[in-house]
N, C-alpha and C positions, 0 to 999 in steps of 0.2 A: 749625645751630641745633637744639638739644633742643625736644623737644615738654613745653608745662609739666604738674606732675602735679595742678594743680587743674582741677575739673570746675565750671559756672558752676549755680548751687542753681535749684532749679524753683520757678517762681511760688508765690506763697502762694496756697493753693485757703480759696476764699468757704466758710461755716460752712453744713454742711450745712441743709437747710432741716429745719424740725421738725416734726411731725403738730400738724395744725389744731386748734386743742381746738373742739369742734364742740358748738353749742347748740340743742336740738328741742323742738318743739312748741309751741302756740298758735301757730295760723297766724294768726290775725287781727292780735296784736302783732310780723308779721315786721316792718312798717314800722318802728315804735320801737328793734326790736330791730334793725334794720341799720343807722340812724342812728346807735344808740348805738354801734354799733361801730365805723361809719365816725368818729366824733367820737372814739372810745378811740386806733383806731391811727393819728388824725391827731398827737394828744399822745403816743403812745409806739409811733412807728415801729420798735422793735427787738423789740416783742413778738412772741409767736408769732401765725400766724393765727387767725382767728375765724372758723368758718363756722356759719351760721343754715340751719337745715332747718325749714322750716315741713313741720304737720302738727299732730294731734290733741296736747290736753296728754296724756290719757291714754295715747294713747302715746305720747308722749317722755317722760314718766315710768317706762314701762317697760322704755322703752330707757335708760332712765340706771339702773334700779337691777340691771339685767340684765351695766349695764358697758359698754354699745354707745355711747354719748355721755358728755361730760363736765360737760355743764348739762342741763336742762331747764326750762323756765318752769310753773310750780305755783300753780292757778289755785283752789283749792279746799281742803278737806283731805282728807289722805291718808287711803285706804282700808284697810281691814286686812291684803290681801294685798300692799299696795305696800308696809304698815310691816314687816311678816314679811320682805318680800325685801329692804326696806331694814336690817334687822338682821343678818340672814343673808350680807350682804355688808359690813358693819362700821359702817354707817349713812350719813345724810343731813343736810345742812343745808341752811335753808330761808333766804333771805335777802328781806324786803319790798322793793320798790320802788317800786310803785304800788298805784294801786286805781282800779275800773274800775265802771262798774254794770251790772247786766242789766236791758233792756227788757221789759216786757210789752206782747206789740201785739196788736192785733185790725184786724180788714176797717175801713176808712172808714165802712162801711154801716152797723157795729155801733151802736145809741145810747150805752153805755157811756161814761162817762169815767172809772169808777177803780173797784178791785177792791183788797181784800186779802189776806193772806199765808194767813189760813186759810181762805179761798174759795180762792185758789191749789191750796193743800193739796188739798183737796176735788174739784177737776179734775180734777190727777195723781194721784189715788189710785183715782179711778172715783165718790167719793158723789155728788157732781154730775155728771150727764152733760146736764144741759140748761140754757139758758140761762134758762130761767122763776127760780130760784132764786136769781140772780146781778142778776132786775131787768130781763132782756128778755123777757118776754112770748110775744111772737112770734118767735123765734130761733130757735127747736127745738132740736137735738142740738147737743150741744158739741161741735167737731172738737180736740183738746188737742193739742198736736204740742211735742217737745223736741228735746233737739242728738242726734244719734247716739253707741253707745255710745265711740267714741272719741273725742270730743271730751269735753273739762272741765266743758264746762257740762251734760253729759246728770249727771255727779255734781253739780255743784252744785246745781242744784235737785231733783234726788233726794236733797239731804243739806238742802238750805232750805225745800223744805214739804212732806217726809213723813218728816221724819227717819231719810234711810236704810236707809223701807222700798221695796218695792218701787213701777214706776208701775203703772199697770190696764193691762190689756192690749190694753188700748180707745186706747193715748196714742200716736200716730203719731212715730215717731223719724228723719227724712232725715239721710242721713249728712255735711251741710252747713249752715252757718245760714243760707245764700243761699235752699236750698231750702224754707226754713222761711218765710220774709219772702215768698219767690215763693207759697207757698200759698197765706198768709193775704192776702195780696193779691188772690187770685183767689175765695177761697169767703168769703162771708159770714159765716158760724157758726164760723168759726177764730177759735182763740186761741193764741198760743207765746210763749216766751221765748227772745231771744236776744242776744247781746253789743251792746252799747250802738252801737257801730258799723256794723252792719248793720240798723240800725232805720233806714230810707228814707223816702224821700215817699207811698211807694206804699199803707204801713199809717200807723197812728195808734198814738203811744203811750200807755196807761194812765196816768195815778195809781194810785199805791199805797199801803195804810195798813198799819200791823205787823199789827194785826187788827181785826175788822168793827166797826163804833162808833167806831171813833180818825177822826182829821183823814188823809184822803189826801194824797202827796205827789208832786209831779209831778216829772220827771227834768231839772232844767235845769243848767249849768255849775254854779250856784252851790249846788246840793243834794248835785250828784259831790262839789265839792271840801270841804263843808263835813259829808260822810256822815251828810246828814239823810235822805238818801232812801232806802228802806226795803234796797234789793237791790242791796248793794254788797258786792264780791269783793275781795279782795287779787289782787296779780301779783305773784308772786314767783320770783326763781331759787333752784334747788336744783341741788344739789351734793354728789356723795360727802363723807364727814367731813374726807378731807383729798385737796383738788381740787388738779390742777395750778395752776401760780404766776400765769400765763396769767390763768387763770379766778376767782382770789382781787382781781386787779388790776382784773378788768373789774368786778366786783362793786364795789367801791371806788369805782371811777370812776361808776358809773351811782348811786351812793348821797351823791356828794359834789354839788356847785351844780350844773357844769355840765351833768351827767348827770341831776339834775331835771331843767334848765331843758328841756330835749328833753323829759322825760317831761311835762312840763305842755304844749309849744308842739302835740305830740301827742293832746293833748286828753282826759289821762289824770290822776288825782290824783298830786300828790307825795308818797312816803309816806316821806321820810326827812328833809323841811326843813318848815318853818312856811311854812304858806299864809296870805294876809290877802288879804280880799275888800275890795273899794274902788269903792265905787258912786259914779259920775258923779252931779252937783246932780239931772236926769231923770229917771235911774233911781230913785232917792232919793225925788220924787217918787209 
């Protein structure tokens, strides 16, 4: 018997796997940000990987326009140096998807219940450093404290109530907003601002008015979602001008229903569908 001259073909080899398109920054929405994804690649198993690196917005901002990530989450607006190296790299797109608010808290002890944006102002900038000004009396020194320079919120209220200039150098910055809530927790004469999520039991939150003489407003579900209340952010992803296909699909998906409905069950505004607020006969009362 001849031996025959066909040879039997080698298995089909599985499709290489493909680099993660990888998304950074704001730690506080890694929750959101890992449901949405677990929800994305539940609907489109053949997409590429997703991976969430929590960490500061501002630095995952840098890391994206540096080319080191393919998203980042953009909690503010861009500074000058991030738009120069977003140019210089061919640009950025910024995509809305939510919107969040920033607390303002003080000690329990404080008597305070509401302060405005240009009293805010006047904290982080040094003209008030006591609380006699602000309506306590007996408070003494203002302890002021913001997010660290890496995080989004140390710009956003450097860009919400000094426009951009510098803070006093009186304005204590922890490189955490845990650390921020744990201060003021413990010393009387603190004040901070920080992501609406980490505002606890352990402080009290302000009212807020746009400025002194207006009606204060206080931060509840229906002030987030109806952005009556004075200190609300956008959350948005960004993205080089032309992002992989990956990262254009996940952006879609978190902007179409589903991808609200997570951004709302999160406890986050919807910022791409019509929200309608619906008071119970009680509440209504």
């Amino acid at each position: 018997m001849g031996t025959g001259g066909c040879t039997r073909s080698s298995p089909p080899r599985d499709k290489p796997p493909s680099t993660p398109i990888v998304l950074a920054g704001a730690e506080y929405v890694g929750p959101l940000l890992r449901a949405e994804v677990l929800a994305f690649r539940e609907r489109y198993p053949d997409a590429d990987s997703i991976r969430v690196v929590p960490g500061g917005s501002a630095e995952g901002m840098e890391q994206l326009v540096n080319g080191d990530v393919d998203m980042s989450v953009l909690m503010r607006d861009l500074t000058d140096p991030e738009v120069e190296a977003a140019v210089r790299r061919g640009g950025l797109q910024a995509f809305p998807i939510a919107w969040d608010a920033v607390a303002v808290i003080v000690n329990p002890s404080c008597p305070l219940e509401q302060i405005s944006r240009s009293e805010l102002g006047a904290v982080y900038s040094g003209a008030i450093t006591r609380w006699a000004p602000l309506g306590w009396k007996g408070g003494g020194e203002v302890i002021a404290m913001t997010a660290g320079p890496r995080l989004g919120l140390h710009e956003y209220v450097r860009q919400a109530f000094l426009g951009g200039a510098p803070y006093a150098p009186t304005v204590y910055a922890p490189p955490s907003e845990e650390e921020i809530v744990a201060a003021v927790a413990s010393h009387a004469n603190a004040i901070g601002c920080v992501s609406r999520p980490f505002a606890d039991a352990r402080v009290r939150i302000l009212r807020v008015a746009q400025a002194k003489g207006l009606p204060s407003v206080p931060l509840t579900r229906e002030t987030l979602l109806d952005r009556t209340y004075p200190l609300i952010r956008n959350v948005a992803l960004a993205t080089p001008a032309k992002p992989r296909e990956t990262a254009s699909e996940l952006v879609t998906f978190i902007s179409g229903i589903d991808g609200q409905a997570i951004v709302a069950r999160f406890g986050y505004g919807p910022a791409t569908v019509p929200v309608r607020i619906v008071r119970t006969a009680q509440e209504a009362e």
